[in-house]
C-alpha positions in Angstrom: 87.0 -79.9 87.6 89.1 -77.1 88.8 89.3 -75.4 85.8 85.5 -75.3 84.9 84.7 -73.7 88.5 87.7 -71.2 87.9 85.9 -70.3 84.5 82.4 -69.7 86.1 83.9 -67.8 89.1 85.3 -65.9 86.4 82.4 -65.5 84.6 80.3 -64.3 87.7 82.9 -61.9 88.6 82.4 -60.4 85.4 78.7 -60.7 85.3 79.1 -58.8 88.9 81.5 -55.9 87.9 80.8 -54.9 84.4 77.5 -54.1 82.8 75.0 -56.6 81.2 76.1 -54.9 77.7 79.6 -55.6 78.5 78.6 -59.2 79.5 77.2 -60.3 76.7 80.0 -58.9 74.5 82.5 -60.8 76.3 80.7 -64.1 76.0 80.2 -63.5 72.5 84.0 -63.4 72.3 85.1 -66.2 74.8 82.6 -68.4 73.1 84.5 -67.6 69.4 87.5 -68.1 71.3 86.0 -71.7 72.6 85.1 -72.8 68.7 88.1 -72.0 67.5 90.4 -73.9 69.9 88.2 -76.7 69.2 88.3 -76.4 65.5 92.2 -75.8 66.1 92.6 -79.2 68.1 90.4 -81.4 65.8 93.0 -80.6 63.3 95.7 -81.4 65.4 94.4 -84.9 66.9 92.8 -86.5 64.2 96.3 -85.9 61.8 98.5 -87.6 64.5 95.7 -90.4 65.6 96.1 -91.7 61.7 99.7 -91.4 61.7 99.7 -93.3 65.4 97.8 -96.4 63.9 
């Protein structure tokens, strides 16, 4: 719970100090970032949950 509000303060600080060009740019990239951790760590987990059963 921590972390999400850490990550919208974040956000909002950007929002606040950089322009709205700047914004969206940056989203654009965190949100790449997001999809690929999540692609990275389905191909992590689902590997070692066959090997655990």
């Amino acid at each position: 719970m921590r972390f999400i509000k850490f990550i919208l303060h974040l956000l909002g600080s950007l929002k606040n100090n950089t322009s709205t060009k700047q914004f969206i740019v940056f989203l654009f990239l965190f949100l790449i970032l997001i999809l690929i951790g999540l692609i990275t760590l389905i191909k992590v987990v689902i590997p070692f949950t066959y090997i655990a059963l």
